[in-house]
C-alpha positions as a Markdown table, in Angstrom:
| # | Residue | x | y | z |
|---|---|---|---|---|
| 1 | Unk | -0.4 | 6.1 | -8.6 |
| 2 | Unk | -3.3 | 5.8 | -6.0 |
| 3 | Unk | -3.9 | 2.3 | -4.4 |
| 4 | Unk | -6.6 | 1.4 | -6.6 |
| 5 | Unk | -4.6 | 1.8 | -9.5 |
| 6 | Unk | -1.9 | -0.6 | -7.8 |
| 7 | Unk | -4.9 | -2.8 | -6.9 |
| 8 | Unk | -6.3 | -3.3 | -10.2 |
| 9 | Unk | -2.4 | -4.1 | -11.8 |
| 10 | Unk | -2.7 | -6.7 | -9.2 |
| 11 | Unk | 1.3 | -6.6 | -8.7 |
| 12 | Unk | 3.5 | -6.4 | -5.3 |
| 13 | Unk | 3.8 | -3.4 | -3.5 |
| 14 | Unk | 6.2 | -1.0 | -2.5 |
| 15 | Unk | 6.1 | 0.3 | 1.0 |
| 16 | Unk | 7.1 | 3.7 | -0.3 |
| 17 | Unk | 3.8 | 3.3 | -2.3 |
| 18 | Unk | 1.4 | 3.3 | 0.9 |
| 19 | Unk | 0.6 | 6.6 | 1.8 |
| 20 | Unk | 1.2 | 8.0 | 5.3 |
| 21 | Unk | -2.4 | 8.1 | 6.4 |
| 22 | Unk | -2.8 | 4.8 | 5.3 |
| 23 | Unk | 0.7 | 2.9 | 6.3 |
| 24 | Unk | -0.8 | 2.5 | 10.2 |
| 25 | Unk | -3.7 | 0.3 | 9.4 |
| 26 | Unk | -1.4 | -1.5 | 6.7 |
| 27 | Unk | 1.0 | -2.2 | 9.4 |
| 28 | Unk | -1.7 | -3.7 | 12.0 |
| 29 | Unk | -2.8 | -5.9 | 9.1 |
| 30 | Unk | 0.4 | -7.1 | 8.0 |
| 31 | Unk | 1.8 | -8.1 | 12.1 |
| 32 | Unk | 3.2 | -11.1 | 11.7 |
| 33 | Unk | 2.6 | -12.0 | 8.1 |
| 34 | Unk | 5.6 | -12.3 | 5.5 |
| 35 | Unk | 6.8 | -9.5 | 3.0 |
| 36 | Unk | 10.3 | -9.8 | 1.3 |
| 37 | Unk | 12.5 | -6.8 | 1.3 |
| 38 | Unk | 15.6 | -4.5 | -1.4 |
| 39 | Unk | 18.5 | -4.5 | 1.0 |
| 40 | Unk | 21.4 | -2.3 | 0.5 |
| 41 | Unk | 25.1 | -3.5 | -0.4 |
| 42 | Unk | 25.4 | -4.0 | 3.4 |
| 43 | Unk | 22.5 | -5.7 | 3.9 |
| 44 | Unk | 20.3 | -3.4 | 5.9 |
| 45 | Unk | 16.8 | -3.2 | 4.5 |
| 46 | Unk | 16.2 | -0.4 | 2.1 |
| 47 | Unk | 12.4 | -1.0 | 1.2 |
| 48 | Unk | 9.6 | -3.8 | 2.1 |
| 49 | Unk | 7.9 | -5.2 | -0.6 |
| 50 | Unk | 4.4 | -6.5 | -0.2 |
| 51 | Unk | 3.0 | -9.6 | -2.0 |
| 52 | Unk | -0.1 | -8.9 | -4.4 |
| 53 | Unk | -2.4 | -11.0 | -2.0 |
| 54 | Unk | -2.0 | -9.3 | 1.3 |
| 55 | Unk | -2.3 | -6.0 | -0.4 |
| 56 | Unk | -5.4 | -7.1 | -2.2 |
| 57 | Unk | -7.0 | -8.6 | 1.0 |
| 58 | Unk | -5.8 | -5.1 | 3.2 |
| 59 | Unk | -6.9 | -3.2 | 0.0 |
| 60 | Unk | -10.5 | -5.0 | 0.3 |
| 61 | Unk | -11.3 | -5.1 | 3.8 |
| 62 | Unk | -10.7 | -1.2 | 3.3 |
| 63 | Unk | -11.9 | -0.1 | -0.1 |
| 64 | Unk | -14.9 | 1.7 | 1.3 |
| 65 | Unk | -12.5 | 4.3 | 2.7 |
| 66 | Unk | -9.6 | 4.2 | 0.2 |
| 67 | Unk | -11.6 | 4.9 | -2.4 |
| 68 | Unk | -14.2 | 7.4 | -0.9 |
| 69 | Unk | -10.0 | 9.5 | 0.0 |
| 70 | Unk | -9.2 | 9.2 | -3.6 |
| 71 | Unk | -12.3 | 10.8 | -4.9 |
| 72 | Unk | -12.1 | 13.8 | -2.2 |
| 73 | Unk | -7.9 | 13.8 | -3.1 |
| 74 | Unk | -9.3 | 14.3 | -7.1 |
| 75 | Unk | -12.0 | 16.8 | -6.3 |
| 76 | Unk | -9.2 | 19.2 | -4.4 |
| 77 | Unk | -6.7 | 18.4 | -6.9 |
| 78 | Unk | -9.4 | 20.1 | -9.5 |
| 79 | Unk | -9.5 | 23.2 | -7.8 |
């Protein structure tokens, strides 16, 4: 599922669902801001979940970019 896709379901957001080249600038938005998280049976943290509205603001400030990676990921993909 590309992050358009998870963008226009307007839904939380896995952090297992960012893709590497994209978690980086995700991160610097997120500093500071809150995200809940699936702990383990012990507690630690297995997976961050991002709220709907952080992603869609991230998502926005950088849909130039995300979307121009998806096309050239689709284009290689047809090869």
């Amino acid at each position: 599922m590309t992050l358009k896709e998870i963008y226009e379901e307007n839904r939380d957001i896995r952090e297992s669902e960012i893709p590497k080249q994209w978690m980086d600038s995700f991160n610097r938005f997120m500093f500071g801001s809150t995200c809940s998280a699936e702990t383990n049976e012990d507690g630690s943290v297995k997976e961050f979940i991002y709220y709907a509205c952080d992603f869609r603001m991230w998502y926005s400030q950088n849909k130039a970019a995300i979307e121009r990676d998806i096309k050239i990921e689709e284009a290689l993909n047809k090869k």
